[in-house]
C-alpha positions, -999 to +999 in steps of 0.1 A: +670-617+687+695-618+717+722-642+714+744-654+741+783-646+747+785-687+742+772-698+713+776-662+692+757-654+661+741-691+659+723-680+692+691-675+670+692-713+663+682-719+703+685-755+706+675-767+679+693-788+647+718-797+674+755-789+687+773-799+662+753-788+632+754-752+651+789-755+653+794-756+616+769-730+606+788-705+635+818-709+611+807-703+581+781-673+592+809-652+611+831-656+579+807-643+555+797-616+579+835-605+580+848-579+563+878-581+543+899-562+525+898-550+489+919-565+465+918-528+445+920-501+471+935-523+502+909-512+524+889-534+547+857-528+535+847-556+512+811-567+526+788-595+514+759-581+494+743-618+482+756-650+473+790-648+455+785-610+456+809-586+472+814-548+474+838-524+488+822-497+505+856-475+500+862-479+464+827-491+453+838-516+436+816-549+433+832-583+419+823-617+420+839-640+450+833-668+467+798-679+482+807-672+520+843-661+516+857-631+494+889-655+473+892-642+441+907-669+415+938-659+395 
């Protein structure tokens, strides 16, 4: 699906569910797309895989984070 230089990865949306709703969602989706680096090897390479999943491409490490985010409590 194409998505404008506007309104980014929420683009799919179109118009509906409105603005402010699409602002929100635009947020959280470009954090949990990011990647972000590895709390073993120090690489940036930790990627979602599902919910609360995350794995390093570099290391192969996997280890549960957070839902959207990669924190690790500790």
């Amino acid at each position: 699906m194409a998505r404008t230089k506007k309104v980014g990865i929420v683009g799919k949306y179109g118009t509906r569910y409105g603005a402010s709703l699409r602002k929100m969602v635009k947020k959280i989706e470009i954090s949990q797309h990011a990647k972000y680096t590895c709390s073993f090897c120090g690489k940036t390479k930790m990627k979602r895989k599902a919910v609360g999943i995350w794995h390093c491409g570099s290391c192969m490490k996997t280890v549960a984070g957070g839902a959207w985010t990669y924190k690790l409590h500790g």
